[in-house]
N, C-alpha and C positions, 0 to 999 in steps of 0.2 A: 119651322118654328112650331106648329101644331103638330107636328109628329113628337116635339120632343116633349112638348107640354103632356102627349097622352102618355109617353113612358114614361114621366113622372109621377102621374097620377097614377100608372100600372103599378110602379116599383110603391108611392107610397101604400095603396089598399093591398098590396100581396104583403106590405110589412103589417100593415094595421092585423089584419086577418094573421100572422105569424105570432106579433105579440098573445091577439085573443088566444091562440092555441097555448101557448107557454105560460097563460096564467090559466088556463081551463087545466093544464097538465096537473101546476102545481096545487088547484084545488081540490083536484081528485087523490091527488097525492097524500095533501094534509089530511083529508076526510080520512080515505083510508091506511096512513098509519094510527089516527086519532082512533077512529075505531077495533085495530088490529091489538091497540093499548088498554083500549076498555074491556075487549073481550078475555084478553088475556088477565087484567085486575079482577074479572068476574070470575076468571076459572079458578085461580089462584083461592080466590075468596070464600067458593066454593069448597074447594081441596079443604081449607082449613076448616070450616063451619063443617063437615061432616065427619071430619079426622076426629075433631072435639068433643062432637054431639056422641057419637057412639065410643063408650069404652073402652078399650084396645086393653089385652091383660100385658102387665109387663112386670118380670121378674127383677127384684131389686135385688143388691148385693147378697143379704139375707139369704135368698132365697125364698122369699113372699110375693104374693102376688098382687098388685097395685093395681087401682081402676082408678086410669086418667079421666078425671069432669070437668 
C-alpha cells in the first residue's frame, strides 16, 4: 500500500512538473512570435518612413520628372 501511494505521488509531481513545462514552452512561444511581429511592424515602418522622407525621381508618362513627398 505505501509503495503504491509513493508512485502516485511520483506520477502526480512528474505530471505537475510536465504541465509547468508545456505552459513555460507556450510563453516563450507567445513572447517570441509577439516580438518576431513587432519587429517586423518596426522594419516595415521603417522601410516606409525613409522610402517617403527622401525623394526618389520618377518618370511620369510625359516624360517629367516627379519628386515623390
Amino acid at each position: 500500500m505505501a509503495r503504491l501511494k509513493g508512485a502516485q505521488k511520483a506520477r502526480t509531481k512528474c505530471g505537475q512538473q510536465a504541465s509547468q513545462l508545456w505552459i513555460t514552452f507556450w510563453e516563450v512561444s507567445i513572447v517570441t512570435e509577439s516580438t518576431a511581429l513587432l519587429l517586423t511592424y518596426f522594419f516595415i515602418y521603417l522601410l516606409q518612413y525613409f522610402s517617403l522622407s527622401s525623394p526618389l525621381p520618377t518618370t511620369s508618362s510625359t516624360g517629367t520628372t516627379l519628386f515623390l513627398q
